[in-house]
PyMOL Python script that loads the backbone (N, CA, C, O; Angstrom):
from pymol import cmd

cmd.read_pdbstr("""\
ATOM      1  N   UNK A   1       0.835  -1.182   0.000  1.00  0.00           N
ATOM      2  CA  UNK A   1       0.000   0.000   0.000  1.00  0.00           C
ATOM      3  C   UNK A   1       0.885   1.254   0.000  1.00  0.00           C
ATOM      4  O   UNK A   1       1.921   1.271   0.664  1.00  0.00           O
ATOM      5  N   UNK A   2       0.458   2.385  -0.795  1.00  0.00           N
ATOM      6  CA  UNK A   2       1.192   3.440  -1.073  1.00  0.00           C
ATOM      7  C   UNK A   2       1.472   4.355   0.274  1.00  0.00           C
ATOM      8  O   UNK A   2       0.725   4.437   1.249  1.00  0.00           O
ATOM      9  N   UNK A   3       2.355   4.820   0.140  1.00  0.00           N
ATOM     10  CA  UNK A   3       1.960   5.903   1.761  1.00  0.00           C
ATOM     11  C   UNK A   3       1.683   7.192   1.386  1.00  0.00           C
ATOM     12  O   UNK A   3       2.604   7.706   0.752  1.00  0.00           O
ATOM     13  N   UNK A   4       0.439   8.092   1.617  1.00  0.00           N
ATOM     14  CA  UNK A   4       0.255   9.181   1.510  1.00  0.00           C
ATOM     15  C   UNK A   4       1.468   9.992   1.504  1.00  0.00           C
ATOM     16  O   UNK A   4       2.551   9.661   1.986  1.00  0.00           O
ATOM     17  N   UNK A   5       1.063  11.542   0.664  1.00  0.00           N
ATOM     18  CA  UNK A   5       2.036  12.792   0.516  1.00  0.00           C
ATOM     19  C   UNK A   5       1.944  13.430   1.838  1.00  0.00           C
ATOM     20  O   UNK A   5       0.946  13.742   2.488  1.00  0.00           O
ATOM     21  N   UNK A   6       3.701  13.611   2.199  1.00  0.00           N
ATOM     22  CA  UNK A   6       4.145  14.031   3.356  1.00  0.00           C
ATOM     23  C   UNK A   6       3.265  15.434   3.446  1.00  0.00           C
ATOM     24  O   UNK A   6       2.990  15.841   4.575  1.00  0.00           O
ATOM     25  N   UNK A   7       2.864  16.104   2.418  1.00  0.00           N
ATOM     26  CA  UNK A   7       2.741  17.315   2.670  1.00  0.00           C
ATOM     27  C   UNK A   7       1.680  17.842   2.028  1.00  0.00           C
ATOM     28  O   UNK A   7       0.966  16.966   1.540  1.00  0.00           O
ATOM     29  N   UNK A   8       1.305  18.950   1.843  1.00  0.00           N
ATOM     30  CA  UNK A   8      -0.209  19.161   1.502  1.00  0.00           C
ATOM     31  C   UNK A   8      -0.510  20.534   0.691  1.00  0.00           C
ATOM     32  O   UNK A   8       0.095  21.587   0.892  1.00  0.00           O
ATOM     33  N   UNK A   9      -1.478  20.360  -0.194  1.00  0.00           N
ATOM     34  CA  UNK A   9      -1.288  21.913  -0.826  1.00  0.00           C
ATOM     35  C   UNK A   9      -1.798  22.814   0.090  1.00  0.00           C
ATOM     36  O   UNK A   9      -2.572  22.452   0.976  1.00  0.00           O
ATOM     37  N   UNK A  10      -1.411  24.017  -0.055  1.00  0.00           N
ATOM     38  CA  UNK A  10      -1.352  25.144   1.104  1.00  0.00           C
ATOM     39  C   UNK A  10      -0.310  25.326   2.075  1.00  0.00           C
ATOM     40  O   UNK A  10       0.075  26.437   2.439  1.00  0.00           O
ATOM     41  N   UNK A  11       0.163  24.196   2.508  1.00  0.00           N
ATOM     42  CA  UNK A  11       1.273  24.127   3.411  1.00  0.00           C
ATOM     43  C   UNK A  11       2.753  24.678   2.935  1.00  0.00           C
ATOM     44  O   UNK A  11       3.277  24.530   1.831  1.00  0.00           O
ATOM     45  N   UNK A  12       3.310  25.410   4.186  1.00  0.00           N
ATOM     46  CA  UNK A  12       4.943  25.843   3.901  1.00  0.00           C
ATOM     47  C   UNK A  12       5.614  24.967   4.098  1.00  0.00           C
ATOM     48  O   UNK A  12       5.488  24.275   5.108  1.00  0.00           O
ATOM     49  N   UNK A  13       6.557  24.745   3.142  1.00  0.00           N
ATOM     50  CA  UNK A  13       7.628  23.742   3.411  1.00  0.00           C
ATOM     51  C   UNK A  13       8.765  24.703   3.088  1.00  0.00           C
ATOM     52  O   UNK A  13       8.495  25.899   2.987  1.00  0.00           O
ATOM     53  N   UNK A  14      10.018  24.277   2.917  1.00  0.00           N
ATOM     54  CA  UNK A  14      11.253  24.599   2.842  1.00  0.00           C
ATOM     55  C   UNK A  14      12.305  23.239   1.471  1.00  0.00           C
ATOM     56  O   UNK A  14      12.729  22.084   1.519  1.00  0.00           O
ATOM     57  N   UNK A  15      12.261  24.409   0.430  1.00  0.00           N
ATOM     58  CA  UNK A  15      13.008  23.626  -0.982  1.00  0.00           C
ATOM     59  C   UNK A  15      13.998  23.987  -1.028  1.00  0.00           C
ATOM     60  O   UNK A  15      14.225  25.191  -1.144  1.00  0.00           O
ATOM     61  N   UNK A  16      15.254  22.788  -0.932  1.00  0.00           N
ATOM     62  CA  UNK A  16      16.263  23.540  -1.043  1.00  0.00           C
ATOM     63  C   UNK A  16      16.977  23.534  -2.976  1.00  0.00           C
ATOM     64  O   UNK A  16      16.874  22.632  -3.808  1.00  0.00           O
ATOM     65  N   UNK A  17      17.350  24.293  -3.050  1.00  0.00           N
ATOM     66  CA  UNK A  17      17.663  24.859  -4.680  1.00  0.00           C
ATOM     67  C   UNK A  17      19.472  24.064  -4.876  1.00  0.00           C
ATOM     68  O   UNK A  17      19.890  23.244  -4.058  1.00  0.00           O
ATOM     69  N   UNK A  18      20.231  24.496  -5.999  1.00  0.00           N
ATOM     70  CA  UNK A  18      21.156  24.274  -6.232  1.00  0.00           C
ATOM     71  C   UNK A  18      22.526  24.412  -5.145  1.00  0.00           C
ATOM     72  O   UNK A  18      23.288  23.499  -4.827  1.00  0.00           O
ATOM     73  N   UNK A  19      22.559  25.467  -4.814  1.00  0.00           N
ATOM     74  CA  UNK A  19      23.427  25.932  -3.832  1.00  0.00           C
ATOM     75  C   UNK A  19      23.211  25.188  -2.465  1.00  0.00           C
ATOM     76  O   UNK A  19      24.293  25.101  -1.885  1.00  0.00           O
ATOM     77  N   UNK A  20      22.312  24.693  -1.844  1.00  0.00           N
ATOM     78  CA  UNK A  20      22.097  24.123  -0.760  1.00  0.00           C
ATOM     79  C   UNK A  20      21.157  25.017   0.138  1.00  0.00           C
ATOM     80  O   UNK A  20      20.820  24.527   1.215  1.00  0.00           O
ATOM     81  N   UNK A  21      20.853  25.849  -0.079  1.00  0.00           N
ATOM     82  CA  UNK A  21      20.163  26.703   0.719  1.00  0.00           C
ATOM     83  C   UNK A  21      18.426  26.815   0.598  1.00  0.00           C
ATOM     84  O   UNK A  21      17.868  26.702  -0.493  1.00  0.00           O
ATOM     85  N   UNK A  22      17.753  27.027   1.742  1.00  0.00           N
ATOM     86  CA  UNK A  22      16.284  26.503   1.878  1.00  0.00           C
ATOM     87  C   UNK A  22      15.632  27.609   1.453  1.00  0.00           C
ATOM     88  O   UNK A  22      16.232  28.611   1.843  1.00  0.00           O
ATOM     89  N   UNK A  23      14.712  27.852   0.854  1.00  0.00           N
ATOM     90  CA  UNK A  23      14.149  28.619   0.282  1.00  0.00           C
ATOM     91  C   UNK A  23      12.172  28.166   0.615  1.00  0.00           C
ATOM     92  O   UNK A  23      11.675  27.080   0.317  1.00  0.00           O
ATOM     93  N   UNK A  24      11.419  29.329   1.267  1.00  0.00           N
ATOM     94  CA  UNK A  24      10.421  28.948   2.149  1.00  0.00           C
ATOM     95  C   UNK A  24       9.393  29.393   0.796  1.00  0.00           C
ATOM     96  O   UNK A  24       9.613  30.418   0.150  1.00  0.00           O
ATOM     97  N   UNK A  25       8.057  28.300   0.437  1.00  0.00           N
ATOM     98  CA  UNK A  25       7.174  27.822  -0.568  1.00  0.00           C
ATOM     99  C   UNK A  25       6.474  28.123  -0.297  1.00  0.00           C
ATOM    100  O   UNK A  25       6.714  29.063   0.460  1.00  0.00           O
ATOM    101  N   UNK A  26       4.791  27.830  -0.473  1.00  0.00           N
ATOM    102  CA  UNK A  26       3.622  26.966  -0.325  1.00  0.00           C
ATOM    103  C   UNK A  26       3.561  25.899  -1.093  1.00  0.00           C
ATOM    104  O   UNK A  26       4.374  25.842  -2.016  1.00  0.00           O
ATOM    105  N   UNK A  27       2.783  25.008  -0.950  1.00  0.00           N
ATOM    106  CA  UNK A  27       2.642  23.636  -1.545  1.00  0.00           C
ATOM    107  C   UNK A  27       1.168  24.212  -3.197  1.00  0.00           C
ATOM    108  O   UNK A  27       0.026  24.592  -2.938  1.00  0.00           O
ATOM    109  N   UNK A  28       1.562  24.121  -4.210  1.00  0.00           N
ATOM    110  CA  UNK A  28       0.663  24.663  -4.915  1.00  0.00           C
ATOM    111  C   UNK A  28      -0.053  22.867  -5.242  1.00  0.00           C
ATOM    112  O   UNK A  28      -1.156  22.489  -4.847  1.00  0.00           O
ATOM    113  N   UNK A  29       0.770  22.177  -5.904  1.00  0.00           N
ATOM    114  CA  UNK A  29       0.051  20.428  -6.111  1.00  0.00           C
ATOM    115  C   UNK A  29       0.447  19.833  -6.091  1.00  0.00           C
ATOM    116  O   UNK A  29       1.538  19.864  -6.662  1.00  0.00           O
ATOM    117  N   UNK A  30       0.024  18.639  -5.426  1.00  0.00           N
ATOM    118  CA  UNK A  30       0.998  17.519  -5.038  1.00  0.00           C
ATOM    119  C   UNK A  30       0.976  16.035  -5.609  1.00  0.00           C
ATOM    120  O   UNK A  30       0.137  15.332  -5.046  1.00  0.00           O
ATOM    121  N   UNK A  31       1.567  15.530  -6.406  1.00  0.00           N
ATOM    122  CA  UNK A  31       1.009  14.866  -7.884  1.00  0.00           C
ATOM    123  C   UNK A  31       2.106  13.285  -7.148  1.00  0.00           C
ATOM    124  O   UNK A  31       3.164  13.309  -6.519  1.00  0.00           O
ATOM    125  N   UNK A  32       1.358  12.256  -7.540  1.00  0.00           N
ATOM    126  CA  UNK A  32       2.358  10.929  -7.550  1.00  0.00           C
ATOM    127  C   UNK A  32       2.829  10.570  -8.707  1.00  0.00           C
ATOM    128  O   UNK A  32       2.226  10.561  -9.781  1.00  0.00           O
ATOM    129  N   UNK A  33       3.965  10.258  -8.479  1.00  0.00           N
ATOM    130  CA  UNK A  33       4.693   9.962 -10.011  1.00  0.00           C
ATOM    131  C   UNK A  33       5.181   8.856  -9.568  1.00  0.00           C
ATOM    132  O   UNK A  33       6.118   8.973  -8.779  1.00  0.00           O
ATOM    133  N   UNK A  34       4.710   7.442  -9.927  1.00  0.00           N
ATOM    134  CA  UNK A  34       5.120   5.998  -9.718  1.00  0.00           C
ATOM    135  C   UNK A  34       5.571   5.930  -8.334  1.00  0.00           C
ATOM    136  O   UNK A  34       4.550   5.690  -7.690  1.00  0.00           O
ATOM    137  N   UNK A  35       6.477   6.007  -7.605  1.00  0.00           N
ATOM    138  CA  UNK A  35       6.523   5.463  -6.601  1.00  0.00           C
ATOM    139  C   UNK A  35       7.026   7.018  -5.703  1.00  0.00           C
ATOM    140  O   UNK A  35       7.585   6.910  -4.612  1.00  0.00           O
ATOM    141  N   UNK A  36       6.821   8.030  -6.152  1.00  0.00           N
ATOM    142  CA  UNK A  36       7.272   9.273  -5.910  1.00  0.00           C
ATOM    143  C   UNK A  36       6.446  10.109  -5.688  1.00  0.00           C
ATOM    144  O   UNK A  36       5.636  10.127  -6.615  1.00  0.00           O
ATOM    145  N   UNK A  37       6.139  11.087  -4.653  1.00  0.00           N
ATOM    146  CA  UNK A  37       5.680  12.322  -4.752  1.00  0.00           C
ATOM    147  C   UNK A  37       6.169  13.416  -4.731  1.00  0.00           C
ATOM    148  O   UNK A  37       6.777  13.826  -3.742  1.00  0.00           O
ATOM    149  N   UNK A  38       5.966  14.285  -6.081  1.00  0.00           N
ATOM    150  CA  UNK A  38       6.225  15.539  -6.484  1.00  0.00           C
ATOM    151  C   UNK A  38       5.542  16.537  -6.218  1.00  0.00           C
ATOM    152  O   UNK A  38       4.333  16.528  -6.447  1.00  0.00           O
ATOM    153  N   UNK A  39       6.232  17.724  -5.622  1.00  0.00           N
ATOM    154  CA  UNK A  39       5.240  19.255  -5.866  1.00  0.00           C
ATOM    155  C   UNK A  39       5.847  19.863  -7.008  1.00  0.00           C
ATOM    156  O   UNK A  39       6.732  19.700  -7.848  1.00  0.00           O
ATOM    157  N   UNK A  40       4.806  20.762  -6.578  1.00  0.00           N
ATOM    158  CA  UNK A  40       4.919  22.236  -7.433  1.00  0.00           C
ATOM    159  C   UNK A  40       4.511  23.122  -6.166  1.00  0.00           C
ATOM    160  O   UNK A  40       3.780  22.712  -5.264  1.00  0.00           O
ATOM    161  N   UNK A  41       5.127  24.482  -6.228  1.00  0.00           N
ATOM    162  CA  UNK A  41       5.159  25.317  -5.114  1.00  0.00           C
ATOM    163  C   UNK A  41       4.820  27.207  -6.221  1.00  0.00           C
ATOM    164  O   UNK A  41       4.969  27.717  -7.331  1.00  0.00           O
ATOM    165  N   UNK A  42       4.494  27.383  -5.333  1.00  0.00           N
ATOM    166  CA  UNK A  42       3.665  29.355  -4.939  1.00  0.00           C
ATOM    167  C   UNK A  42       5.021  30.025  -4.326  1.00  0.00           C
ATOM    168  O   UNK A  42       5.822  29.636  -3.476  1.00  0.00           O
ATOM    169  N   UNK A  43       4.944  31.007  -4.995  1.00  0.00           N
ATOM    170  CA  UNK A  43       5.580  32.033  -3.622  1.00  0.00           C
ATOM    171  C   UNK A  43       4.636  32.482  -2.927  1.00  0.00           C
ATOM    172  O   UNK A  43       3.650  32.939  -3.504  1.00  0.00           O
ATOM    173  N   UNK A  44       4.723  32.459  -1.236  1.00  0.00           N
ATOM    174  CA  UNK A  44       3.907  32.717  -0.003  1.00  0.00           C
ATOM    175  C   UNK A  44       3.294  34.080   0.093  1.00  0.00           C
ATOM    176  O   UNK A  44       2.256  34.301   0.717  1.00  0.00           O
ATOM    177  N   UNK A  45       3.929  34.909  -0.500  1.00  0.00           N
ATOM    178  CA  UNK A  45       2.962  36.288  -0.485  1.00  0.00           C
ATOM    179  C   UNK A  45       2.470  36.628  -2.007  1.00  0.00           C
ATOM    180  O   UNK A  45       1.256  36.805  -2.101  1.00  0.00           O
ATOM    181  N   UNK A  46       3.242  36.748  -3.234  1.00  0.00           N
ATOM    182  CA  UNK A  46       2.393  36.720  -4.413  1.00  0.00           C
ATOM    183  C   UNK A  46       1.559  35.817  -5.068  1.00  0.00           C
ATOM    184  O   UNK A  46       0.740  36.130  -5.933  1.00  0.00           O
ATOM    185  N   UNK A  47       1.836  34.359  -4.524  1.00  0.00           N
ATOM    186  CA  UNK A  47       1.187  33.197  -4.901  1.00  0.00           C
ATOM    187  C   UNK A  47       1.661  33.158  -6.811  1.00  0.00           C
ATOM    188  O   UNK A  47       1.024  32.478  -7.616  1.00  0.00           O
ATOM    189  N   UNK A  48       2.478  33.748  -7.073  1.00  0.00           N
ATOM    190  CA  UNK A  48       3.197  33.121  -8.348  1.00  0.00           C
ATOM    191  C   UNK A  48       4.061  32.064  -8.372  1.00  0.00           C
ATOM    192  O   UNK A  48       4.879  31.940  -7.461  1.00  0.00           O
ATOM    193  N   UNK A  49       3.983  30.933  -9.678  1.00  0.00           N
ATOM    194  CA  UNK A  49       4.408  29.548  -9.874  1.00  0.00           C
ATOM    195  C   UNK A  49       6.086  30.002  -9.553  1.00  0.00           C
ATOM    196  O   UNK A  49       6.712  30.922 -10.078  1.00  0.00           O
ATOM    197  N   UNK A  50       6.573  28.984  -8.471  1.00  0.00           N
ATOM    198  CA  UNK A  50       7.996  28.709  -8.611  1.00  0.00           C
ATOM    199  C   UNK A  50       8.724  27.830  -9.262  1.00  0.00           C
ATOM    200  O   UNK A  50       8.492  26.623  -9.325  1.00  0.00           O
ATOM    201  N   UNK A  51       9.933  28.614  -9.937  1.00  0.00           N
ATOM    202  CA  UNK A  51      11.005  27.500 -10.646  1.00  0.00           C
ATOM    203  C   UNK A  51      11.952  27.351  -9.671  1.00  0.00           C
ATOM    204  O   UNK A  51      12.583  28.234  -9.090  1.00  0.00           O
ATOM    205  N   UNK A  52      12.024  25.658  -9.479  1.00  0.00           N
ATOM    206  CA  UNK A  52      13.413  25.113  -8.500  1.00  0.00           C
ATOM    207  C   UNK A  52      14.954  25.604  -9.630  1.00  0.00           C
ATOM    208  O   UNK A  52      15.058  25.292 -10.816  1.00  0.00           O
ATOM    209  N   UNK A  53      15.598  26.113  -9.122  1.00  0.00           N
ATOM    210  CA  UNK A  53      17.018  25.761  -9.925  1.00  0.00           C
ATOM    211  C   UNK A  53      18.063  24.563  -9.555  1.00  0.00           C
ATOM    212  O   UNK A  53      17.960  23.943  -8.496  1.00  0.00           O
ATOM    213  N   UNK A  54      18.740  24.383 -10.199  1.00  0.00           N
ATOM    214  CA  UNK A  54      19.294  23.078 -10.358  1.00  0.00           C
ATOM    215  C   UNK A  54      21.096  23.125 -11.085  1.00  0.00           C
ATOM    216  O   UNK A  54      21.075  23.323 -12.300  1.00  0.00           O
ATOM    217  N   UNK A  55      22.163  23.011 -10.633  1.00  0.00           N
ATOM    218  CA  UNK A  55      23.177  23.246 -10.802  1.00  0.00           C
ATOM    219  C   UNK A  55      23.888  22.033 -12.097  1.00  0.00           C
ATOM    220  O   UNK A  55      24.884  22.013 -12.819  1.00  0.00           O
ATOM    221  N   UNK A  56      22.812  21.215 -11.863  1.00  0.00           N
ATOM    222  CA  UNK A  56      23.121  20.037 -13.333  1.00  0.00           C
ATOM    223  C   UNK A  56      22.820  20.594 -14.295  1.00  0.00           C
ATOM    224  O   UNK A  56      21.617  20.578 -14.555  1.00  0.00           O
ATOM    225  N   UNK A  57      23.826  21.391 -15.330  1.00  0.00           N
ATOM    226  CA  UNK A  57      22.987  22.041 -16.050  1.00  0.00           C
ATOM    227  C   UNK A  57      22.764  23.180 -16.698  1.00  0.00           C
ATOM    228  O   UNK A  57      22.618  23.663 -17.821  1.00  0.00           O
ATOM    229  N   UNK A  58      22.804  23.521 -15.128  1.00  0.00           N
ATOM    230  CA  UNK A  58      21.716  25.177 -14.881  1.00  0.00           C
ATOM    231  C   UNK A  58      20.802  25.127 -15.285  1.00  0.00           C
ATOM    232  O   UNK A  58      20.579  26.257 -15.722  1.00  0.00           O
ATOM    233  N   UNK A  59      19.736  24.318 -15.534  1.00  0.00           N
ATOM    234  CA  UNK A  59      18.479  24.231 -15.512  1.00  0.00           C
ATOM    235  C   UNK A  59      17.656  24.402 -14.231  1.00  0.00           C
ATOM    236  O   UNK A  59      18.141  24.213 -13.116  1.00  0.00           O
ATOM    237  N   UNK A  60      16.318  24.789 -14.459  1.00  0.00           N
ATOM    238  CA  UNK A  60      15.063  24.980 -13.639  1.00  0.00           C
ATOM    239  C   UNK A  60      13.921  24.197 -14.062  1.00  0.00           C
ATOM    240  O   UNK A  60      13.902  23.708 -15.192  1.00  0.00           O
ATOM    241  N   UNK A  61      12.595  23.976 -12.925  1.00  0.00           N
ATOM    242  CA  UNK A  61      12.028  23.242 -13.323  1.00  0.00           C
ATOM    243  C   UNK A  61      10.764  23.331 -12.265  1.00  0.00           C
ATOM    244  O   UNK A  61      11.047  23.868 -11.195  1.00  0.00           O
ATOM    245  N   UNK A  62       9.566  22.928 -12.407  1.00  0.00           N
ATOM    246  CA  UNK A  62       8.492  23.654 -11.758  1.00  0.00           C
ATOM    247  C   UNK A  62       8.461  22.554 -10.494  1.00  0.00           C
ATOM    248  O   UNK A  62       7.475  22.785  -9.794  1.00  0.00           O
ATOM    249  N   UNK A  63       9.087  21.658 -10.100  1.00  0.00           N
ATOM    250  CA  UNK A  63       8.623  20.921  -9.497  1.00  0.00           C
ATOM    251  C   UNK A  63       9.650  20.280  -8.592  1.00  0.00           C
ATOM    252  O   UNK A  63      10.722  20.855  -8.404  1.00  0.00           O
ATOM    253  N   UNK A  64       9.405  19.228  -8.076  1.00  0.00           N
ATOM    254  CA  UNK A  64      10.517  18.634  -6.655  1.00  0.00           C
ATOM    255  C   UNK A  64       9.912  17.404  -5.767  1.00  0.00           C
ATOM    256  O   UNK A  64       8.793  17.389  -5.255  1.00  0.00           O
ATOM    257  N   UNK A  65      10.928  16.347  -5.699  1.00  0.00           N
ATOM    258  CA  UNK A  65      10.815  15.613  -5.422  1.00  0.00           C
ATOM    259  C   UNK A  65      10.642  15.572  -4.008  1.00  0.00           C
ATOM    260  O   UNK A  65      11.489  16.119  -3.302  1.00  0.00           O
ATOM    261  N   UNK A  66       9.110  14.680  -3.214  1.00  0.00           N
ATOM    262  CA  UNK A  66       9.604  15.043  -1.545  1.00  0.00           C
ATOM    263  C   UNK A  66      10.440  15.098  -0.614  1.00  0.00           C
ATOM    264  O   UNK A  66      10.406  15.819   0.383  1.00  0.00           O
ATOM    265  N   UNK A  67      11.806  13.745  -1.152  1.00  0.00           N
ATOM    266  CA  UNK A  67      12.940  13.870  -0.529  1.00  0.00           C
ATOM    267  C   UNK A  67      14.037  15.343  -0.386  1.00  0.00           C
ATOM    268  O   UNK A  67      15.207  15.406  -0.009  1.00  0.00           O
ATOM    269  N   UNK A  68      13.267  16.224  -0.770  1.00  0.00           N
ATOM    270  CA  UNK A  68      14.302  17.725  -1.130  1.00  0.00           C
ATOM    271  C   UNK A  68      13.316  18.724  -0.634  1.00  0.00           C
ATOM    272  O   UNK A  68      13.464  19.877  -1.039  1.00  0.00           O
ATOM    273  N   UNK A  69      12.129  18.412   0.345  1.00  0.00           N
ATOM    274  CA  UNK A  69      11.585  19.086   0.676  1.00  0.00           C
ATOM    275  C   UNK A  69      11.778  18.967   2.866  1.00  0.00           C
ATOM    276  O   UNK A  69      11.937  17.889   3.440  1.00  0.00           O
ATOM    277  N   UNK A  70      11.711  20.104   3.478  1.00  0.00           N
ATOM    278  CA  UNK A  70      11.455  19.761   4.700  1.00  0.00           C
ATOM    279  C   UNK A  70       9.890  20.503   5.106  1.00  0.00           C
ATOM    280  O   UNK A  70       9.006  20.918   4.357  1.00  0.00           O
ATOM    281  N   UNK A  71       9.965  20.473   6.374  1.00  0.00           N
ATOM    282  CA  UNK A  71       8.929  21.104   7.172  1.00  0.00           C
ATOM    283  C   UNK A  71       9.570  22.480   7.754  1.00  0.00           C
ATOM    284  O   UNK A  71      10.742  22.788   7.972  1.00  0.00           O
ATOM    285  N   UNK A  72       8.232  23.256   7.937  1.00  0.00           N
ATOM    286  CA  UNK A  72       9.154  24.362   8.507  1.00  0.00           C
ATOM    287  C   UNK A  72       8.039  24.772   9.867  1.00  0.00           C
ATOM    288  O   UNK A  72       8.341  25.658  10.667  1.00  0.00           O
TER     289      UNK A  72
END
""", "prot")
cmd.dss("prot")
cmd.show_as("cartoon", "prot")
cmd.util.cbc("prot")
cmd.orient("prot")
């Protein structure tokens, strides 16, 4: 049996980006991808879509795996 998403839309979590540093969200949707749950995140006061950045690359990308997410 699957285990529910750690986290929930509306909720703040903390994503950390390329550099290592936490950067504070809202949870915009929280989608299963095979054995994975992914968000997508808001910024907390404009509520505009966030891009994660990513140092493989230098690419960005709307979304994030729960293991790269904490609680805040």
């Amino acid at each position: 049996m699957k285990q529910s998403a750690k986290f929930q839309k509306g909720q703040r979590v903390g994503v950390y980006n390329s550099q290592g540093s936490r950067q504070i969200y809202e949870v915009d949707e929280v989608t299963c991808s095979g054995s994975t749950w992914t968000y997508t995140f808001l910024e907390c006061d404009t509520k505009n879509p966030v891009g994660v950045g990513f140092s493989n690359g230098g690419y960005s990308r709307y979304w994030q795996e729960e293991r790269w997410l904490s609680s805040v």
